[in-house]
N, C-alpha and C positions, 0 to 999 in steps of 0.2 A: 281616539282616546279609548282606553280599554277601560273597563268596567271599576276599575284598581284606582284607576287617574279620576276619578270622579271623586270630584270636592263636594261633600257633604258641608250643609250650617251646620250647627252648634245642635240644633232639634232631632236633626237627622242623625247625625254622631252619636248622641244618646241612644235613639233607638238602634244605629245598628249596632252599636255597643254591647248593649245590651241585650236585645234579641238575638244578634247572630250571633255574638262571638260571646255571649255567656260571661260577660264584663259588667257587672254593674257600677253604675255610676252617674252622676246627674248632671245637670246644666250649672249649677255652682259648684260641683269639684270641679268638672272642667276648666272654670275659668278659676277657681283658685290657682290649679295645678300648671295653666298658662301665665299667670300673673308670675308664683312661685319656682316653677321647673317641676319636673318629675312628669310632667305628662307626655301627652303623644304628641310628634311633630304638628305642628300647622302652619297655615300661610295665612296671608291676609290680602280681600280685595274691597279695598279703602279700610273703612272700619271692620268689617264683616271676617271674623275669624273661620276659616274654614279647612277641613280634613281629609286627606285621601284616605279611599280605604285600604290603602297599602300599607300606611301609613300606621292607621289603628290596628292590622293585623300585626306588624310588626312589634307593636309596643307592646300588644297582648304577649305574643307568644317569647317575651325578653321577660314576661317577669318570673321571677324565679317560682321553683317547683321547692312546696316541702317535705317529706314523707312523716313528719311529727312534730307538733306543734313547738317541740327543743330546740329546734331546729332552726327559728323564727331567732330564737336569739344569738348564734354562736356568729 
């Protein structure tokens, strides 16, 4: 399993969220965003939602880029 394939909890997602990949975000957007859509892939082992960091990189680097704030609306 490479480094990528490693399923983060819910705790750990946040922080690498957030510290490595300059995403913030918390333990209740997450699970909003899992309840709702719009989040990052996951899986689940029983109850226990959890994350590759493939996974999270991939959702970061999909969200769109804006060069001015116009932009957000068109």
């Amino acid at each position: 399993m490479t480094d990528n394939d490693k399923l983060l909890t819910l705790d750990e997602t946040v922080e690498f969220m957030c510290d490595e990949l300059g995403y913030p975000t918390s333990k209740p957007a997450l699970q909003r965003k899992r309840r709702n859509g719009g989040g990052p892939k996951f899986t689940r082992v029983g109850t226990r939602p959890l994350y590759r960091k493939s996974d999270l990189r991939a959702f970061v680097a999909a969200l769109p880029v804006f060069e001015t704030t116009g932009q957000e609306r068109a």
